[in-house]
N, C-alpha and C positions, 0 to 999 in steps of 0.2 A: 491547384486551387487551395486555398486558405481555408482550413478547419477551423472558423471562429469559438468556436465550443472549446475546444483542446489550448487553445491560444490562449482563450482566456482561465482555464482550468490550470494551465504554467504558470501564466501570470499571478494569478488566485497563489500559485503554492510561491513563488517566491517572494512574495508577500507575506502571507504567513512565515515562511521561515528567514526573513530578513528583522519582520518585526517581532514576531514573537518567540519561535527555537531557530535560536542558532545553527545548531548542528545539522537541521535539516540542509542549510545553505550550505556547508562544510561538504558536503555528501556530493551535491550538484544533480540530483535528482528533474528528471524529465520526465512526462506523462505521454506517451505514447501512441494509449487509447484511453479511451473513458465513455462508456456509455452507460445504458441504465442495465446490462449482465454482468459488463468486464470491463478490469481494468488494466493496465499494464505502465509500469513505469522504469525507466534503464537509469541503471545509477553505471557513473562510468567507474570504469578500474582505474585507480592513480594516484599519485604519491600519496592522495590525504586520506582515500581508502580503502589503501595496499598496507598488508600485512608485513611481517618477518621474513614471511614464507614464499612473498610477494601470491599471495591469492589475496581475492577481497576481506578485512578484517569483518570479524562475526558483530561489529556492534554498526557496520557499516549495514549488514545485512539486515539487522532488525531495523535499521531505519528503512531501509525497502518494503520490509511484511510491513509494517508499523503503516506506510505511506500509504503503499498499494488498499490494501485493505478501509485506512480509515478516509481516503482518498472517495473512494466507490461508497462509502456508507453517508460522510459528507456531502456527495451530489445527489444521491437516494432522499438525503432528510431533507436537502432542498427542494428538490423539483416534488417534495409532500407538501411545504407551505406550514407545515407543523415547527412550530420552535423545540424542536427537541436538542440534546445534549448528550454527546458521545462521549466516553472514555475507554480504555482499556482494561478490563479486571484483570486477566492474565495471558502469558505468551509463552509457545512450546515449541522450540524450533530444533531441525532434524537435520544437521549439514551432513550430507551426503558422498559429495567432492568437490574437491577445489576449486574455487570459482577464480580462475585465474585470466579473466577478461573482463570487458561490461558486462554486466549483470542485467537481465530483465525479469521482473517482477511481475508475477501474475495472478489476480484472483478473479475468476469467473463464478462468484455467487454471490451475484445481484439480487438474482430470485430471493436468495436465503435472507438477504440482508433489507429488500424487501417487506415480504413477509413478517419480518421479527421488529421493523417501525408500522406494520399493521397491527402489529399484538398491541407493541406500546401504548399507541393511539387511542384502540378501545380499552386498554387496561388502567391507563392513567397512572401507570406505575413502573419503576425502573424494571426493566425486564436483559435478560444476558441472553446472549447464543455465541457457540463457537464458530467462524468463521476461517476456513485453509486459504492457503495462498501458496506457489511455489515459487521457485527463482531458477533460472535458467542462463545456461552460458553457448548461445546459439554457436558460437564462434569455433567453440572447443569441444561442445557436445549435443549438439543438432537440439532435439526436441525432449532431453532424458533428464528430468531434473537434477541438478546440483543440492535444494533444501527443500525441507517442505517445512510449512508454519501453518499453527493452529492459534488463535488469539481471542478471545473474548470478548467480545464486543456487550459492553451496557450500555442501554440507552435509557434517557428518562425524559 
């Protein structure tokens, strides 16, 4: 059966990133899941974002935190009906080991993310919260993370 929701959340990102960042498209980035807790999105390993060392290169990986994250915060500020506006203030990521396969991306704090377009809301004022994510390499290392990311989210 056809996940109309996910389908159209693909669609939605290759759109964005054909019209507007390039390098998203570059990456080849897929949504996996997406609801209103978690997200998850698999960026494949391969020529365009394989390393020296042949793992996945570290700028490929911040497009994953970078997705995943503002992915799950972009369906949060829709299904609010509020015109808000997302950016990044900052990003701290923690590679752990070699992600030498497809990569999936994972952030489970909907709740937090949430929450923090509830402050916005009645604050009427740009507000930040940190938001984690990890990356995983099911293939090579079952359920034990490869990175973990911390990224800032400002909303206003």
């Amino acid at each position: 059966m056809v996940d109309w929701e996910l389908l159209k959340a693909n669609v939605g990102l290759t759109a964005l990133a054909l019209t507007k960042i390039p390098m998203i498209a570059f990456t080849g980035p897929r949504f996996l899941e997406l609801s209103a807790t978690k997200a998850i999105i698999k960026i494949p390993l391969g020529y365009r974002t394989r390393n020296h060392l042949g793992s996945m290169y570290f700028g490929a990986m911040a497009v994953g935190a970078d997705l995943v994250i503002g992915g799950l915060a972009f369906r949060l500020i829709k299904k609010s009906g509020k015109p808000l506006t997302l950016i990044f203030k900052d990003f701290k990521a923690e590679y752990l080991k070699r992600a030498e396969d497809d990569v999936l991306f994972i952030c489970d704090e909907g709740t937090a993310i949430s929450a923090l377009i509830e402050r916005v809301i009645d604050a009427q004022e740009r507000v930040n919260g940190t938001i984690s994510a990890y990356a995983l390499v099911p293939k090579k290392f079952g359920d034990e993370p490869v990175a973990t990311f911390q990224l800032t989210l400002s909303l206003k």
